[in-house]
N, C-alpha and C positions, 0 to 999 in steps of 0.2 A: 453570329450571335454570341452577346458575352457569356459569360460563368458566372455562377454565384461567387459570393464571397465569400462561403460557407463550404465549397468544395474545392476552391481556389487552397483555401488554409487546412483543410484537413487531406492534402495530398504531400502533405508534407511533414517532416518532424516535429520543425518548429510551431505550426500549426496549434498541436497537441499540448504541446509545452505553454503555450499561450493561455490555452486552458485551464492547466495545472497550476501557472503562477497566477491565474486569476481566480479559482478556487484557491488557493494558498491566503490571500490577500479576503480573500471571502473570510474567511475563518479566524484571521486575524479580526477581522470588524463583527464578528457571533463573538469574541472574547471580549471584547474592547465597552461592547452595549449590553454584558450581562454586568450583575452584581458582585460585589465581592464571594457572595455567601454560594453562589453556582459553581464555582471554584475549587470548591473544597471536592474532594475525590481520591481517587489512585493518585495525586501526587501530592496527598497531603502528608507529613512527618510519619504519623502512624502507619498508613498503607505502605508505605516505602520500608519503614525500621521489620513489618512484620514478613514483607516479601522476601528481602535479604536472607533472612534467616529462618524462612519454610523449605518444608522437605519438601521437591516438585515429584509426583507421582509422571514419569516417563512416559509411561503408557499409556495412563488416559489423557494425557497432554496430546501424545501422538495422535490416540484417536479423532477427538477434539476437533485438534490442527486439521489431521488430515480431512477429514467429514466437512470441515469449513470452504478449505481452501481447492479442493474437488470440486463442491458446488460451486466457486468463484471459477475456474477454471472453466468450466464444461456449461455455464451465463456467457462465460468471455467468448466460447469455442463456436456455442450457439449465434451468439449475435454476431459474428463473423460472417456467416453464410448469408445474412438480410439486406436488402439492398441499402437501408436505413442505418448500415453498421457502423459509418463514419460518424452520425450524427448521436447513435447511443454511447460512444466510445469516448467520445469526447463529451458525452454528460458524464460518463465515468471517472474519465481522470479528473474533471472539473471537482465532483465531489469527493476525489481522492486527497486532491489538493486540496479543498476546504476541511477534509481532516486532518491530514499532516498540520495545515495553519492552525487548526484550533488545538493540537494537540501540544504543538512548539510554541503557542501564546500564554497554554494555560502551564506549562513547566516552566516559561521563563519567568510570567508572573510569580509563580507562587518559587521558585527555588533559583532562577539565577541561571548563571553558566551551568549549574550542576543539572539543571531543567533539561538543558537542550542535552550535555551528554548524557542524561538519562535515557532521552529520545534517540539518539544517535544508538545505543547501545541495545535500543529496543529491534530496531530495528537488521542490526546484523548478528551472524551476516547470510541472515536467509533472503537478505537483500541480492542479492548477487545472485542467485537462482531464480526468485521470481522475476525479474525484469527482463531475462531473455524467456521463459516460459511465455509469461504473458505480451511480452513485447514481440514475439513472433506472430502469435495474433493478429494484433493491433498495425503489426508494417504489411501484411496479408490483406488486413481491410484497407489500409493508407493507400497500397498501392495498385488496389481494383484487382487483387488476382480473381482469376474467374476456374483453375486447375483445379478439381477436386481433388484428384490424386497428387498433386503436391500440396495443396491444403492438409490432406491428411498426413501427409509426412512431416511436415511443420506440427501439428498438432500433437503429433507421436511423439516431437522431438523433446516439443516445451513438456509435456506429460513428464519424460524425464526428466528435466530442470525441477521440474513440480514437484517431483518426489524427493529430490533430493533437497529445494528446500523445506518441505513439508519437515525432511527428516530432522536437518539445522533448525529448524524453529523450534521444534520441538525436546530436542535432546542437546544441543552445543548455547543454542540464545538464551535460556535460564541459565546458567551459569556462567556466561559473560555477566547478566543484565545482575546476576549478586554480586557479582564479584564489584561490577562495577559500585552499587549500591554500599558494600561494606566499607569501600574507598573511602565515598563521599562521605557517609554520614559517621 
């Protein structure tokens, strides 16, 4: 008896990433069929000139982050254990990638090369912690573990990734993302 071809592709990396570059491309075609006038946002002149040069209160930034990205973690930790997990997982990234794509359409549209390294800059480098946090998850469901107790040691692990990006988002990525901002503009 064959396989789906729906479990065929999510027992694999590539799989996922199929996902994501097709939510990416999603998100590019939500910028492309809005208006000019839907555009206007966090990357217009004003929002940008006034970020640069705000004082970021640390602490409630920390809280914030952390309070967010907990409940994103402990969604992700959750829907690992469900038999259904390859198939929530990859609604996820799918919609992850259709926000990176809308958010890299809507910076190039309105500012350019400066767009994307605005984007680029947003993003690290609490990039680099969350993708093994969350990615040990995510290879947990790809590859049918069925180990609670090494489940939970994996889950223990990324938790510390999580903190540590939690901590870089919060306290090191405002101060790349002005510094980068005072460059540009």
């Amino acid at each position: 008896m064959g396989e789906s071809v729906f479990s065929k592709y999510m027992t694999r990396p590539a799989g996922y990433l199929m996902f994501f570059f097709c939510g990416i491309l999603a998100g590019v075609a939500v910028v492309q069929v809005q208006n000019s006038a839907a555009l206007a946002g966090i990357f217009s002149e004003y929002f940008l000139n006034q970020y640069a040069n705000l004082r970021i209160d640390s602490g409630k930034l920390l809280s914030y982050v952390g309070r967010y990205r907990c409940g994103q973690y402990f969604l992700a930790v959750c829907c690992g254990v469900l038999p259904v997990a390859p198939a929530v997982f990859a609604g996820l990234v799918f919609l992850l990638g259709m926000a990176w794509g809308t958010a890299l359409s809507i910076s190039a549209v309105r500012l350019g090369l400066a767009g994307i390294l605005i984007c680029a800059a947003g993003i690290f480098p609490q990039f680099f912690f969350y993708l093994p946090a969350f990615g040990l998850v995510l290879l947990w469901t790809m590859y049918g573990g069925r180990n609670r107790k090494r489940y939970f040691c994996l889950i223990v692990a990324g938790f510390f990734f999580l903190l540590f990006g939690i901590g870089t988002e919060a306290g090191v990525n405002p101060l790349i993302l002005q510094q980068v901002l005072r460059k540009i503009s």
